[in-house]
N, C-alpha and C positions, 0 to 999 in steps of 0.2 A: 585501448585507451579507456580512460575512467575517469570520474567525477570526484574531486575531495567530496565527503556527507559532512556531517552537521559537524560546527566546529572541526573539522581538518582528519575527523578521526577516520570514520570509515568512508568505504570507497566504492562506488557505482561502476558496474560494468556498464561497455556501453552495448552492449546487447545481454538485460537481464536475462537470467535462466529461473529465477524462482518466483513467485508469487509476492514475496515479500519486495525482493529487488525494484520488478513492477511497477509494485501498489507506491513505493517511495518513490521512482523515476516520474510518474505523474504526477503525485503530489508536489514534488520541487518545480517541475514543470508550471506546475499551475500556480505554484507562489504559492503553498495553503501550510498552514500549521497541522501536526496530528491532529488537533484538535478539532481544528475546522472540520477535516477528513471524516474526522470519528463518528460528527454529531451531524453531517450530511448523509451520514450511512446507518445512523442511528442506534452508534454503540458509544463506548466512553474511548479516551486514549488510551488510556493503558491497555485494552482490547489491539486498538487499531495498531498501537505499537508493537505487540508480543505479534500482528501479522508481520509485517513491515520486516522485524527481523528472523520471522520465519523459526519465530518459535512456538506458533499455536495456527493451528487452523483454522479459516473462518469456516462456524457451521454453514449446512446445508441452506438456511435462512440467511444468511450474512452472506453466504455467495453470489447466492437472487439479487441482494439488497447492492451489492455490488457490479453484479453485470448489467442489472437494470440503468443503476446510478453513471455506471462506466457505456451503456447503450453495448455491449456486448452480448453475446450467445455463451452461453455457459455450455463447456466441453465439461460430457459424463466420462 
């Protein structure tokens, strides 16, 4: 089972496998725009987007800023 994404196009596993999957499964969860995301994490959206669709890594800094923000343990 899956989720329609934003306007009807792509689609949410309901057990992500990627990072990107994820980081968007909370975000709609939580009702927040990229943007909100972005700048609660302290980067822009076009950043927090190219995660989201798992086509850029968050650096080594962006992962902290993230597992902190997400109260997670960062797996080395």
């Amino acid at each position: 089972m899956s989720r329609p994404g934003a306007y009807g196009k792509a689609r949410i596993p309901a057990v992500p496998r990627t990072l990107g999957e994820r980081l968007r499964k909370i975000r709609l969860a939580w009702d927040w725009s990229q943007t909100a995301m972005a700048e609660a994490l302290g980067t822009n959206q076009r950043t927090y987007s190219a995660w989201e669709r798992d086509g850029q890594l968050p650096s080594q800094a962006s992962m902290m800023a993230l597992s902190r923000f997400l109260r997670l343990q960062p797996v080395a």
